[in-house]
TORTORSE-125511 format. One record per atom (N, C-alpha, C): z, x, y. Coordinates in steps of 0.2 Angstrom, whole numbers, plus 2048, in hexadecimal, padded with zeros to 3 digits. Layout:
TORTORSE-125511
Z|X|Y
Z|X|Y
...
end
This chain:
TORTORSE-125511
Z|X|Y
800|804|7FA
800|800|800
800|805|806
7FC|802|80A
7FA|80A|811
7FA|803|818
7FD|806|81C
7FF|805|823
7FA|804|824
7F6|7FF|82B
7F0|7FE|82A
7EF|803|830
7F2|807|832
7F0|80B|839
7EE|80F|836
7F1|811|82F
7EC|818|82A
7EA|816|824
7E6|80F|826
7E1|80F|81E
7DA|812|820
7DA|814|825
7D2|819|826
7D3|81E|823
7DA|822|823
7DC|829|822
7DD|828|819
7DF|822|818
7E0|820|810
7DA|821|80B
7D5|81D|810
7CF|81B|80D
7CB|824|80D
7CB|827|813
7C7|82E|811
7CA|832|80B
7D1|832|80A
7D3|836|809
7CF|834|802
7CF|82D|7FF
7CD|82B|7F8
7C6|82C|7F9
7C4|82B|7FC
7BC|82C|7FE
7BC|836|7FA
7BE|838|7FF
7BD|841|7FE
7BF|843|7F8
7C3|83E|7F3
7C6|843|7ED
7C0|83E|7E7
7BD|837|7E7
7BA|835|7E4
7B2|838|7E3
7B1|83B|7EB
7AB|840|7EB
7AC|847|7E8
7B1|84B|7E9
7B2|84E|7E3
7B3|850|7DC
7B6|84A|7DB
7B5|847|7D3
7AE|847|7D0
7A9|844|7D6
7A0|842|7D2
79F|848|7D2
7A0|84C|7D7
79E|854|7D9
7A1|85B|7D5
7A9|857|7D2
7A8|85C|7CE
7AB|85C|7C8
7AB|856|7C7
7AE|853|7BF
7A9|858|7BA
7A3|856|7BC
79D|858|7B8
79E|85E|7B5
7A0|863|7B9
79F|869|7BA
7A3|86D|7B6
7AB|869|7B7
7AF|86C|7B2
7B0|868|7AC
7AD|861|7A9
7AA|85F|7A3
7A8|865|79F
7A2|868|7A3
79E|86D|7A0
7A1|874|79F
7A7|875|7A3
7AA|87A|7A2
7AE|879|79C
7B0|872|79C
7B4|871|794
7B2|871|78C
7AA|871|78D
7A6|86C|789
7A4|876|787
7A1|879|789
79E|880|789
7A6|885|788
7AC|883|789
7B2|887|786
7B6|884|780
7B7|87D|780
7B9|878|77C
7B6|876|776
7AD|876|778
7AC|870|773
7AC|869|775
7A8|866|773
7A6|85F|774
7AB|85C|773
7AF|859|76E
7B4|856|76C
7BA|859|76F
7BB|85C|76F
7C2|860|771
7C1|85F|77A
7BE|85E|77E
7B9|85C|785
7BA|855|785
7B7|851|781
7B9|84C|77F
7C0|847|782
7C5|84E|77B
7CB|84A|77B
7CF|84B|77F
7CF|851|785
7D0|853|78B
7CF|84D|78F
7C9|84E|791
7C7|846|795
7CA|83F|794
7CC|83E|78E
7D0|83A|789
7D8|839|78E
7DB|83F|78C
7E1|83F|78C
7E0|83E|794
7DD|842|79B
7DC|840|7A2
7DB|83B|7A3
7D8|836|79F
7D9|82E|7A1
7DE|82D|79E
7E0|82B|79A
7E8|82C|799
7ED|82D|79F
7F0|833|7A1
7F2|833|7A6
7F2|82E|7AA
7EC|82E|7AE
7E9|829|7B2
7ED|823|7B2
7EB|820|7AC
7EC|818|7AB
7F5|81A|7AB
7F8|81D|7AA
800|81F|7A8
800|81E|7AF
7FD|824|7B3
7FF|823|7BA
7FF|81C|7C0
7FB|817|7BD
7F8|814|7BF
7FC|80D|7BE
7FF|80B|7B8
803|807|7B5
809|809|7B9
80B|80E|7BA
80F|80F|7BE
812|80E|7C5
80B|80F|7C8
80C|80C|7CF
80C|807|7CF
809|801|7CA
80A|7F8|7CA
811|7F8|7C9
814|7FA|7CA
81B|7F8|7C9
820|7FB|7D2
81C|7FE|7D5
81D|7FE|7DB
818|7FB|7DF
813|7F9|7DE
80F|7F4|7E4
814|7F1|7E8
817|7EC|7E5
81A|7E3|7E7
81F|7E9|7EE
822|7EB|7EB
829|7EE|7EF
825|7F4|7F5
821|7F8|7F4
81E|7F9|7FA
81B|7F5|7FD
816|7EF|7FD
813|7EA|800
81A|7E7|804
81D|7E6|801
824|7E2|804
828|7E8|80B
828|7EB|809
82A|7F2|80D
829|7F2|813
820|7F1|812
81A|7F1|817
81C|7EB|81A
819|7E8|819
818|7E1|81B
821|7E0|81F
827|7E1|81F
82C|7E3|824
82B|7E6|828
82A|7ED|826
828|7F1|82B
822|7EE|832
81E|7EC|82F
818|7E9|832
81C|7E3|838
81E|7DF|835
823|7D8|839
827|7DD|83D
82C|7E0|83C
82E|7E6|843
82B|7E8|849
825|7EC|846
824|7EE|84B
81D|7E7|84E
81C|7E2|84B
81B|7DC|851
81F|7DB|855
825|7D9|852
82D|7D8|857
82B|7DC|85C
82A|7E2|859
82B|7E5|860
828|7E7|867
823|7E7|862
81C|7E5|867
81C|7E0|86C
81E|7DA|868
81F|7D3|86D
826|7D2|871
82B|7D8|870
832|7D7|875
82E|7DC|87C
82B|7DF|87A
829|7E7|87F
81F|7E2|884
end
């Protein structure tokens, strides 16, 4: 959940590592596959989406309470706007 004065700064940063990913996932695939072996390459990429989904399951369980966080945060500083 990202403060909307920095989901420009949210979104690039997701931008800049997603282009990386296309740009050099490949690269080190092939560095796995040409030291590894195809399967063994594989099961590497295997286990990193693993992670992932690990990591990822994990953050669902802090959405609700960060959105809530915000979403106060956000109603304050109206308040405050609207006293000033």
């Amino acid at each position: 959940v990202t403060h909307p004065k920095a989901r420009g700064q949210a979104f690039a940063f997701f931008n800049l590592f997603d282009d990386f990913g296309k740009g050099l996932g490949p690269f080190f695939v092939s560095l796995l596959i040409s030291s590894l072996g195809r399967q063994a390459a594989f099961n590497v990429g295997i286990l990193g989406f693993a992670i992932c989904g690990i990591a990822n399951l994990a953050i669902f369980f802090f959405v609700a309470r960060d959105e809530a966080n915000l979403q106060a945060e956000l109603m304050l500083e109206a308040r405050e706007r609207d006293m000033s």
